[in-house]
PDB file of N, CA, C and O in Angstrom:
ATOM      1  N   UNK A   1      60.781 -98.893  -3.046  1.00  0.00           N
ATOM      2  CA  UNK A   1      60.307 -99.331  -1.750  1.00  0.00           C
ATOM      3  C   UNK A   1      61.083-100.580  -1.338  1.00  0.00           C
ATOM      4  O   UNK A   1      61.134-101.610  -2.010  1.00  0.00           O
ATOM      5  N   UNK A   2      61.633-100.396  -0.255  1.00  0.00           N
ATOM      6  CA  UNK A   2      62.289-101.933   0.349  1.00  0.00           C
ATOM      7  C   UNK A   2      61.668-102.820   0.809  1.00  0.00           C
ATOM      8  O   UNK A   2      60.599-102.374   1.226  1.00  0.00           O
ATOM      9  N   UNK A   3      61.769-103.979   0.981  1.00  0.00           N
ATOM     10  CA  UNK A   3      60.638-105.659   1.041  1.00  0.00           C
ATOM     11  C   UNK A   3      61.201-105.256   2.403  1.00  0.00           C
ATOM     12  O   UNK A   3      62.277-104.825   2.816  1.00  0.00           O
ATOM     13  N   UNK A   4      59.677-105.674   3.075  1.00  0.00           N
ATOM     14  CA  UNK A   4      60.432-105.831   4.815  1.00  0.00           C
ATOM     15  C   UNK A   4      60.452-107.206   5.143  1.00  0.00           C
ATOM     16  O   UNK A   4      59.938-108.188   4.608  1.00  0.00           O
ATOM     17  N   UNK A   5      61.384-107.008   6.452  1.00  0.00           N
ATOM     18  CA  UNK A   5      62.227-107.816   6.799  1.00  0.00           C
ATOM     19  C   UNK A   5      61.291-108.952   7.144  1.00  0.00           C
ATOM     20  O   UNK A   5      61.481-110.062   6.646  1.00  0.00           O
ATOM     21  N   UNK A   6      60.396-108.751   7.884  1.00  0.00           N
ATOM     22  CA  UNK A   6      59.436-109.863   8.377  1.00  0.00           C
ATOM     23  C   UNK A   6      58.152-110.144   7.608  1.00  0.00           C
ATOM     24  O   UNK A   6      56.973-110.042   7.947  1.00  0.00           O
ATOM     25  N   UNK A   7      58.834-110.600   6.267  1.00  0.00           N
ATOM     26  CA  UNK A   7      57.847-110.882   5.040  1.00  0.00           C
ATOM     27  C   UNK A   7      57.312-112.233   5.438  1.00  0.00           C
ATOM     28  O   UNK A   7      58.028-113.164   5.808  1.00  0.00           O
ATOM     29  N   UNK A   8      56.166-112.266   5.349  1.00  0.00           N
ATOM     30  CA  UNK A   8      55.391-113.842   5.580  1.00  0.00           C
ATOM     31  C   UNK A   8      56.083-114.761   4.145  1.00  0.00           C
ATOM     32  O   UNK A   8      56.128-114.391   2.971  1.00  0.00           O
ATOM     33  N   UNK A   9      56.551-116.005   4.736  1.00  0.00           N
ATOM     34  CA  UNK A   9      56.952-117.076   3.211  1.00  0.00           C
ATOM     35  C   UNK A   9      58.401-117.401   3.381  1.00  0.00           C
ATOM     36  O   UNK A   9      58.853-118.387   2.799  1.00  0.00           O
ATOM     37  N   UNK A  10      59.525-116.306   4.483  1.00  0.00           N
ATOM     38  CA  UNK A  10      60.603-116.304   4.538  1.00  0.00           C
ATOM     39  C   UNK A  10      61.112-117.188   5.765  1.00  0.00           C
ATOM     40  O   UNK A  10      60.422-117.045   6.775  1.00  0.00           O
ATOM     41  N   UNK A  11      61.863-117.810   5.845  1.00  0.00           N
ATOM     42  CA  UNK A  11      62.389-118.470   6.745  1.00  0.00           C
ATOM     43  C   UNK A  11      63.421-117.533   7.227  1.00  0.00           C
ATOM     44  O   UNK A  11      64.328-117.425   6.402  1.00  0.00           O
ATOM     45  N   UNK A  12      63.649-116.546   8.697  1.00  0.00           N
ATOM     46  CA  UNK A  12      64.563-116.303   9.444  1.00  0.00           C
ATOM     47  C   UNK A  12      65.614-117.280  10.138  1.00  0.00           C
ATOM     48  O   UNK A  12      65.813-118.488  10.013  1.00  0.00           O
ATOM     49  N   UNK A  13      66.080-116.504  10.749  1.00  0.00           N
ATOM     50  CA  UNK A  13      67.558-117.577  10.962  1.00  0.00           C
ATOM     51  C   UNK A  13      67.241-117.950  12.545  1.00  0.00           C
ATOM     52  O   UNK A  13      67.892-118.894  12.991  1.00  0.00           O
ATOM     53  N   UNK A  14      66.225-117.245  13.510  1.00  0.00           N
ATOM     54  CA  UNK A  14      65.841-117.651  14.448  1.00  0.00           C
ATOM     55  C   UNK A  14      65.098-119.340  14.585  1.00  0.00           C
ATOM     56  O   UNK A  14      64.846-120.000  15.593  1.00  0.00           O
ATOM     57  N   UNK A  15      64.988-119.516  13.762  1.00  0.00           N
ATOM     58  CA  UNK A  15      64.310-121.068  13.912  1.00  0.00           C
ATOM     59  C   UNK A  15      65.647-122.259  14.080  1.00  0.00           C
ATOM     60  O   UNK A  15      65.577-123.318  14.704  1.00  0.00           O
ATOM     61  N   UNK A  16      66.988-121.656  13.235  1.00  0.00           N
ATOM     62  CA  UNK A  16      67.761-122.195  13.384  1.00  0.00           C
ATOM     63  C   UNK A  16      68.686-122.123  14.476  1.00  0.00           C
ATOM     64  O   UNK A  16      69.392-123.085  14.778  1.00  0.00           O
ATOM     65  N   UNK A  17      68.720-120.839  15.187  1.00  0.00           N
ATOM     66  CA  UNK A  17      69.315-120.564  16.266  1.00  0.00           C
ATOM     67  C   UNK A  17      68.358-121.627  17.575  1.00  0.00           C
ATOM     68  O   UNK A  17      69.104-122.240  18.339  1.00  0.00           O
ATOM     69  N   UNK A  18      67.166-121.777  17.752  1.00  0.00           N
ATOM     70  CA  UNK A  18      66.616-122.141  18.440  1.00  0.00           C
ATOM     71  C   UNK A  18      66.923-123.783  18.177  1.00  0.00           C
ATOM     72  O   UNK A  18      67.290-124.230  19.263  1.00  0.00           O
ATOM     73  N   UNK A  19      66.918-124.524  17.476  1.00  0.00           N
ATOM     74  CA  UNK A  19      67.344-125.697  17.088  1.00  0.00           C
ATOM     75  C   UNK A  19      68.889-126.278  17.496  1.00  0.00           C
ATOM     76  O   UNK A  19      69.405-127.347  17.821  1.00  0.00           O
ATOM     77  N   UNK A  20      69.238-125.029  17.289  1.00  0.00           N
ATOM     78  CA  UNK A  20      70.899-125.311  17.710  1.00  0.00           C
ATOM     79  C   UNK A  20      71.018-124.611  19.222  1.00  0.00           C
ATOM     80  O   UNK A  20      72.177-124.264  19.446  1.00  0.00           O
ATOM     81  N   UNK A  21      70.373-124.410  19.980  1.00  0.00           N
ATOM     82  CA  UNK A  21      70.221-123.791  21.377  1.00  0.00           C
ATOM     83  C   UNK A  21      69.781-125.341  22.117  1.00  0.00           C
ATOM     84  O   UNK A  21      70.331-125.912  23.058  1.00  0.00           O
ATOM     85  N   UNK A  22      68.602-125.755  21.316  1.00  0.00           N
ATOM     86  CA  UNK A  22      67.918-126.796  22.086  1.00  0.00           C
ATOM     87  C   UNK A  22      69.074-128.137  22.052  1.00  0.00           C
ATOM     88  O   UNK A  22      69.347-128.605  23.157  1.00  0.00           O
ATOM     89  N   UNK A  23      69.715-128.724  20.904  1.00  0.00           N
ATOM     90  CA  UNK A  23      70.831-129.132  20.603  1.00  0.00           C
ATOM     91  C   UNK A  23      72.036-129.366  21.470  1.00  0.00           C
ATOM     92  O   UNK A  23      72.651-130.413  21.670  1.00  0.00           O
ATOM     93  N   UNK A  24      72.230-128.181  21.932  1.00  0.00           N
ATOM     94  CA  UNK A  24      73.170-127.689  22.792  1.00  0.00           C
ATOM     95  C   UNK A  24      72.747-128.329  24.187  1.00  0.00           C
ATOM     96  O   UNK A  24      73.256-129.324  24.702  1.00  0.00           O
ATOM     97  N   UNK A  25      72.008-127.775  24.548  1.00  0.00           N
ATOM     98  CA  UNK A  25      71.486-128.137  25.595  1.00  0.00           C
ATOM     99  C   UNK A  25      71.139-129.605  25.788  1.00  0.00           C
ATOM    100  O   UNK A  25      71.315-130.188  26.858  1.00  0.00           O
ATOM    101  N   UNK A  26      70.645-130.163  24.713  1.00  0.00           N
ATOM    102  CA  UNK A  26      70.283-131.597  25.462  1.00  0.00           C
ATOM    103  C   UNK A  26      71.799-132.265  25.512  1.00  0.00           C
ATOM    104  O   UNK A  26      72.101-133.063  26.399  1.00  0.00           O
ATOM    105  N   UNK A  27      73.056-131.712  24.095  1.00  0.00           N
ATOM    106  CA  UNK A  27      74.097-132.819  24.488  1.00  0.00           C
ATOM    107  C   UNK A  27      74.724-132.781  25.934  1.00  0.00           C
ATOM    108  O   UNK A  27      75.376-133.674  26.474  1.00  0.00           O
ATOM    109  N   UNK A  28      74.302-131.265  26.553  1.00  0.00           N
ATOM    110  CA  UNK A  28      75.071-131.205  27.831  1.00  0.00           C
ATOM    111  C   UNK A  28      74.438-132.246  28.439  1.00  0.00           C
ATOM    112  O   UNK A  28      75.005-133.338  28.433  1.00  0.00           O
ATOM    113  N   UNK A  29      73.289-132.118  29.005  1.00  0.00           N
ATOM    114  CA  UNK A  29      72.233-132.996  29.623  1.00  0.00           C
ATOM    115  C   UNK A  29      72.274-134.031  29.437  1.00  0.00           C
ATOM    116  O   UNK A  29      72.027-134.693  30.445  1.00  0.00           O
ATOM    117  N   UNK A  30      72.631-134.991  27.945  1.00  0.00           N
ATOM    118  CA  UNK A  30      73.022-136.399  28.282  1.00  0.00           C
ATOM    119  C   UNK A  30      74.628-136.358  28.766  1.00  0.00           C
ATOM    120  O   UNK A  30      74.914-136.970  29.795  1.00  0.00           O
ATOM    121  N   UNK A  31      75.507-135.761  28.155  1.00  0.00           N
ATOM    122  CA  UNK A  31      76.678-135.993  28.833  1.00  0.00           C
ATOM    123  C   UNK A  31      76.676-136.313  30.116  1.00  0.00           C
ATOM    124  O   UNK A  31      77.298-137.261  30.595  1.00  0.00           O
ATOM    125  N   UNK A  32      75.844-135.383  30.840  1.00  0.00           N
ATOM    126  CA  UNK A  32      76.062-135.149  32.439  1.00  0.00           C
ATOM    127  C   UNK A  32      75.550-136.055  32.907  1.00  0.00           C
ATOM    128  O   UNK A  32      76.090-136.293  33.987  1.00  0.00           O
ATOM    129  N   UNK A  33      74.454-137.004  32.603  1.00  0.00           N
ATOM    130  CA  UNK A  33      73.434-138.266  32.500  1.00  0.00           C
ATOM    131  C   UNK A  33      74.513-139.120  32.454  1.00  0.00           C
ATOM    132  O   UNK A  33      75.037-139.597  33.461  1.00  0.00           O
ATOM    133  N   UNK A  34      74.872-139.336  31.296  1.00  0.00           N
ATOM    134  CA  UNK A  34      75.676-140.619  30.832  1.00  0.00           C
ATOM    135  C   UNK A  34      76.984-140.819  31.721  1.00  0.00           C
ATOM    136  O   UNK A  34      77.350-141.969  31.961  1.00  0.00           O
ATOM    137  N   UNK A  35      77.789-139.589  32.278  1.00  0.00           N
ATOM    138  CA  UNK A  35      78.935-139.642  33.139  1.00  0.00           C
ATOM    139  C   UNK A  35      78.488-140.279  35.090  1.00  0.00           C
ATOM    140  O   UNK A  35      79.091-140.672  36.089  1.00  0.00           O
ATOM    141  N   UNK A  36      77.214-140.036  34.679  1.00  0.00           N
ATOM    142  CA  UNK A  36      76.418-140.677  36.180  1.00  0.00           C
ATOM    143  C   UNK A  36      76.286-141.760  36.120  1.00  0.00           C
ATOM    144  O   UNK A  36      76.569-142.270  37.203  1.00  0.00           O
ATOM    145  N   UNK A  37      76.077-142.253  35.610  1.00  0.00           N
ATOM    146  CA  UNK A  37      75.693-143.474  35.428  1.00  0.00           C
ATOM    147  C   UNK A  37      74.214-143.343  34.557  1.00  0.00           C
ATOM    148  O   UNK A  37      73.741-144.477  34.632  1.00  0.00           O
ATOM    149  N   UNK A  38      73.572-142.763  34.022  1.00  0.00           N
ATOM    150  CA  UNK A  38      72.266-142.901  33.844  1.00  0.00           C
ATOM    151  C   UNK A  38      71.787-142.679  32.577  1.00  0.00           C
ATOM    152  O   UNK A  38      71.119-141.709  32.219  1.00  0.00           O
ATOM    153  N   UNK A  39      72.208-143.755  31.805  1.00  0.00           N
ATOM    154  CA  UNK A  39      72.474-144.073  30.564  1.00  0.00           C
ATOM    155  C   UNK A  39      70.537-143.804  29.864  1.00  0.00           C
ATOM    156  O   UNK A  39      70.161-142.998  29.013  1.00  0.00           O
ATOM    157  N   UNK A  40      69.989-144.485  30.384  1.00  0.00           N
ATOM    158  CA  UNK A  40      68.796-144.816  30.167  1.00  0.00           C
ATOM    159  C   UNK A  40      67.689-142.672  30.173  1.00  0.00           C
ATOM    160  O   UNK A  40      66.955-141.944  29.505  1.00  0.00           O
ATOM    161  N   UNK A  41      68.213-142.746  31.080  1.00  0.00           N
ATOM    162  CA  UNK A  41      67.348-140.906  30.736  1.00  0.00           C
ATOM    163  C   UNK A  41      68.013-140.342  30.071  1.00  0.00           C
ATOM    164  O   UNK A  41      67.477-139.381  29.520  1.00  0.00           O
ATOM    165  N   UNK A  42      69.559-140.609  29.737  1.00  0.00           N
ATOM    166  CA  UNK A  42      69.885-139.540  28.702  1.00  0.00           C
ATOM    167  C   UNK A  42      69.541-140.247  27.359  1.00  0.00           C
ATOM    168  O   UNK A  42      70.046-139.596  26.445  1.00  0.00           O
ATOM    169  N   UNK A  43      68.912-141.270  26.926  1.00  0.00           N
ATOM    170  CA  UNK A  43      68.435-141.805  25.868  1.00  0.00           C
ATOM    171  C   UNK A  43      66.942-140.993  25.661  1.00  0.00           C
ATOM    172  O   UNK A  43      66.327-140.858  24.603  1.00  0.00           O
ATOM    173  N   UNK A  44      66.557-140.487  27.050  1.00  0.00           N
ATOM    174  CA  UNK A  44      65.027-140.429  26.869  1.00  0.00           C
ATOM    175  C   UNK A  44      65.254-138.814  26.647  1.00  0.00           C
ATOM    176  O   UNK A  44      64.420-138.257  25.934  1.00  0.00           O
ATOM    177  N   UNK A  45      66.161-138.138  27.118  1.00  0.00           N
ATOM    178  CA  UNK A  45      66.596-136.566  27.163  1.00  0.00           C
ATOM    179  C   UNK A  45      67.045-136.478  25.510  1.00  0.00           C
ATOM    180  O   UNK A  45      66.538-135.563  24.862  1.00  0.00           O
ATOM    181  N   UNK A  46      67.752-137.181  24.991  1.00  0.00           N
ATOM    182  CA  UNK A  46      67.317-137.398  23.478  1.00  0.00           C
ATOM    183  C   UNK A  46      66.503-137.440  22.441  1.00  0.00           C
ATOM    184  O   UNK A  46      66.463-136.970  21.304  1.00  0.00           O
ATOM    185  N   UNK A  47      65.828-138.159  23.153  1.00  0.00           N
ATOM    186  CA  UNK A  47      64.569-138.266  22.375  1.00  0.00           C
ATOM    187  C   UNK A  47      63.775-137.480  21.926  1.00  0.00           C
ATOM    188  O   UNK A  47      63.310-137.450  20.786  1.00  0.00           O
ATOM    189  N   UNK A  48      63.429-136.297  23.441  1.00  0.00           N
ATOM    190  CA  UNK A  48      62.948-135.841  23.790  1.00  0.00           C
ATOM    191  C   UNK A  48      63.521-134.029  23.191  1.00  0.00           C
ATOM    192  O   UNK A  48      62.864-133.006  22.993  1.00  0.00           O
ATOM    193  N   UNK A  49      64.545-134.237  23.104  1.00  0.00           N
ATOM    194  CA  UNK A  49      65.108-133.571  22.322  1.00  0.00           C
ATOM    195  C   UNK A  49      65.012-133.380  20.824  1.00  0.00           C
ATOM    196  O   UNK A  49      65.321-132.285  20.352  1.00  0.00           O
ATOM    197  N   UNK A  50      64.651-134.259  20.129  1.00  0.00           N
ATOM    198  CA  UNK A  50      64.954-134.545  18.422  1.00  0.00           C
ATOM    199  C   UNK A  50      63.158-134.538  18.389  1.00  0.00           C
ATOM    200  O   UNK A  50      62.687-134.349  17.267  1.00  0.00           O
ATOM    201  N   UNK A  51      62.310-134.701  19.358  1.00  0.00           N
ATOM    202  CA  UNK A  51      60.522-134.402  19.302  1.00  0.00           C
ATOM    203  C   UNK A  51      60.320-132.949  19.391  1.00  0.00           C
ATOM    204  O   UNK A  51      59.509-132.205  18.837  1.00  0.00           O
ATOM    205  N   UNK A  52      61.205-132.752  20.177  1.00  0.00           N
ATOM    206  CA  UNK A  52      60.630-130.958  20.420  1.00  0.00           C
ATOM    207  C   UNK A  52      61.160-130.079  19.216  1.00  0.00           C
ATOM    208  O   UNK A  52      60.568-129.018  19.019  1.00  0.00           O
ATOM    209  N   UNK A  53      62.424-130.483  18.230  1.00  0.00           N
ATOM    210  CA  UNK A  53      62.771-129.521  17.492  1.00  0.00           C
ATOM    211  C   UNK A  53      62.207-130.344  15.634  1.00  0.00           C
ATOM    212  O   UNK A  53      62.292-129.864  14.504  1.00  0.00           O
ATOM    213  N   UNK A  54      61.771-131.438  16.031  1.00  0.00           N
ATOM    214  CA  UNK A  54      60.704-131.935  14.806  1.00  0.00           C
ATOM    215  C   UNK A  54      59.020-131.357  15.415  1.00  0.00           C
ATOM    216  O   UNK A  54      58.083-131.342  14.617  1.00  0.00           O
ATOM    217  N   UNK A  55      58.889-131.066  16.373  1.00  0.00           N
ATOM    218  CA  UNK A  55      57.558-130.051  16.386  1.00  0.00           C
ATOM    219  C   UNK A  55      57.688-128.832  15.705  1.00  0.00           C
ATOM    220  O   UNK A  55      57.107-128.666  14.632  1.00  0.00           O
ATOM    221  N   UNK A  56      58.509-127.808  16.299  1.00  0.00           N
ATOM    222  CA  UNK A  56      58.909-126.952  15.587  1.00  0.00           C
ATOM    223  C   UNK A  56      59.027-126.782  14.259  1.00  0.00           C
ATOM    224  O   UNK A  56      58.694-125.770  13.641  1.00  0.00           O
ATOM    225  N   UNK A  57      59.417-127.593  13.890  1.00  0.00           N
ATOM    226  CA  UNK A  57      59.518-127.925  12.183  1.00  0.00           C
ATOM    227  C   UNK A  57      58.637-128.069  11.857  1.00  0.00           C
ATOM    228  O   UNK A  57      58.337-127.020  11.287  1.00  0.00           O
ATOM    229  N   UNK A  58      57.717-128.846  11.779  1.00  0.00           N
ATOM    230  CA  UNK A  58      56.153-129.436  11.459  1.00  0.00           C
ATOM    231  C   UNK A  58      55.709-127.896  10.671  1.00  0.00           C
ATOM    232  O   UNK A  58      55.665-127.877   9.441  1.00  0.00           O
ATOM    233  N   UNK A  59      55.367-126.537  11.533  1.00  0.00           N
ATOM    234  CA  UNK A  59      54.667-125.555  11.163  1.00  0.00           C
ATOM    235  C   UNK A  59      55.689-125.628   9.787  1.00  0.00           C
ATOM    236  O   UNK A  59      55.401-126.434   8.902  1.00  0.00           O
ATOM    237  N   UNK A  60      56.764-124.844   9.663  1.00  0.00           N
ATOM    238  CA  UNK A  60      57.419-124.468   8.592  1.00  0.00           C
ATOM    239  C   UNK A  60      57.162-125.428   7.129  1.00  0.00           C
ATOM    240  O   UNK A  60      57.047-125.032   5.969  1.00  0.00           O
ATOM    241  N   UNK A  61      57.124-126.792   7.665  1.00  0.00           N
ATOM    242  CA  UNK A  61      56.968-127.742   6.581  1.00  0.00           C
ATOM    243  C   UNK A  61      55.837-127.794   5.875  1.00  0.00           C
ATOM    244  O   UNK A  61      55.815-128.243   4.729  1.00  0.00           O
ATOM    245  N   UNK A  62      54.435-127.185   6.700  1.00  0.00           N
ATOM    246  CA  UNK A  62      53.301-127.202   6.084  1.00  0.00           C
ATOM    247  C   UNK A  62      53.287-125.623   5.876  1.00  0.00           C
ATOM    248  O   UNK A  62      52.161-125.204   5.612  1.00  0.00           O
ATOM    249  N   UNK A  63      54.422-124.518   5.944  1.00  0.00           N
ATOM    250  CA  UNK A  63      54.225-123.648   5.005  1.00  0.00           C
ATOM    251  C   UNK A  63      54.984-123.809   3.594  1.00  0.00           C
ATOM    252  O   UNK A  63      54.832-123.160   2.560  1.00  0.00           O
ATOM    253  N   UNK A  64      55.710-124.708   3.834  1.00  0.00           N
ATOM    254  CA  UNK A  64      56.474-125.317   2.426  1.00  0.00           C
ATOM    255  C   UNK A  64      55.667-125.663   1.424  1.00  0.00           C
ATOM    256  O   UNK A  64      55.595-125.189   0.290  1.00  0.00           O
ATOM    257  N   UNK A  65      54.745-126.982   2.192  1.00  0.00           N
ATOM    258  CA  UNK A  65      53.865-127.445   1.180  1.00  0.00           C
ATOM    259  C   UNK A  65      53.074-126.625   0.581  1.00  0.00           C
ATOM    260  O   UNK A  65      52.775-126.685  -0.612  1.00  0.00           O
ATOM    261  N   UNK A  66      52.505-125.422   1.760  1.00  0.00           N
ATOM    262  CA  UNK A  66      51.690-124.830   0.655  1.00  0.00           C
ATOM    263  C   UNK A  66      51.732-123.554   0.088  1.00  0.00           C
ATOM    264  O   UNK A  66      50.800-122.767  -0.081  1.00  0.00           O
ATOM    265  N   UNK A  67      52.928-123.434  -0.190  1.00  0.00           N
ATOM    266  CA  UNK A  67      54.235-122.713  -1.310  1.00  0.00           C
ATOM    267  C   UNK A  67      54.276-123.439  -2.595  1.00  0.00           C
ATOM    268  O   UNK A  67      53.950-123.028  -3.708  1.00  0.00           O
ATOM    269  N   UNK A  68      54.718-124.551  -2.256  1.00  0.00           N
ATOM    270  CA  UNK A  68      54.931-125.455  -3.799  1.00  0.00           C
ATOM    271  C   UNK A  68      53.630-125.454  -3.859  1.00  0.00           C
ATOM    272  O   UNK A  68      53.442-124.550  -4.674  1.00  0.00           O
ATOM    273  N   UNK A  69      51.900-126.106  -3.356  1.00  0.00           N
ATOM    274  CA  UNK A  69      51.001-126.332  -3.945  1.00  0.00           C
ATOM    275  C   UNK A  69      50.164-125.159  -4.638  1.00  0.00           C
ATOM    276  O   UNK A  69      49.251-125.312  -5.450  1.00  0.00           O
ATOM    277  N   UNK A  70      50.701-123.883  -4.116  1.00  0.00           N
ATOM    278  CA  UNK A  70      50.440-122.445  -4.807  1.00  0.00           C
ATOM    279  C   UNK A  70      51.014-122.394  -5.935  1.00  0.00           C
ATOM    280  O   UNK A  70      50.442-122.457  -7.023  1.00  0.00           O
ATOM    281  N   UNK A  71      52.332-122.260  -5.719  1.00  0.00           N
ATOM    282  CA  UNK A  71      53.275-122.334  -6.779  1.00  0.00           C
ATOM    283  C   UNK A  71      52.809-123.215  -8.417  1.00  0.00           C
ATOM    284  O   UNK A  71      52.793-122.673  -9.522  1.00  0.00           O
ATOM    285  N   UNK A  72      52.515-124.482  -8.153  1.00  0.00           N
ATOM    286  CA  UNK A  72      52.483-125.306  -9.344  1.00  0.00           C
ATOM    287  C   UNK A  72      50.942-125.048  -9.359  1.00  0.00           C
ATOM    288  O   UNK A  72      50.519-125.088 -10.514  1.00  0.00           O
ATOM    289  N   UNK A  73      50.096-124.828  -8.545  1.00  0.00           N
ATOM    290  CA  UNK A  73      48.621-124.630  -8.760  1.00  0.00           C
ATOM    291  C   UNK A  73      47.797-126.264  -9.016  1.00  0.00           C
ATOM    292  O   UNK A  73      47.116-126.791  -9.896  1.00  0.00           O
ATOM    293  N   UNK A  74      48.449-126.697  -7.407  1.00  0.00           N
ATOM    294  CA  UNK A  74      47.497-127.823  -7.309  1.00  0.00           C
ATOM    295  C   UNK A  74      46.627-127.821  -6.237  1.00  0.00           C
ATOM    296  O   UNK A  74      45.811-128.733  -6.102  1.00  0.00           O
TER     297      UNK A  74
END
């Protein structure tokens, strides 16, 4: 029998595509900021950027933890 693909515990490569999409996008967005003059929102388009793809993360990290706390049986 073959393991399917969308096994709960596995990290797909879509989380990383989405990280590097969002990435993408904000360096355009400060570039285009910063060549305006408008130094100050592309600091905040940053920011705002590196919050939304540490949300994202958050879920995965608390399926990490409780992988290892299964795992070692604490």
């Amino acid at each position: 029998m073959r393991p399917r693909s969308g096994c709960r515990g596995k990290m797909d490569i879509s989380l990383i595509l989405k990280a590097a999409g969002i990435g993408l996008i904000v360096s355009v967005v400060c570039q285009i900021l910063s060549k305006s003059g408008r130094e100050e929102q592309a600091m905040l388009v940053s920011v705002a950027g590196v919050v939304l793809v540490l949300l994202m993360l958050v879920k995965e990290l608390g399926s990490l933890i409780d992988t290892i706390r299964r795992i070692f049986g604490l």
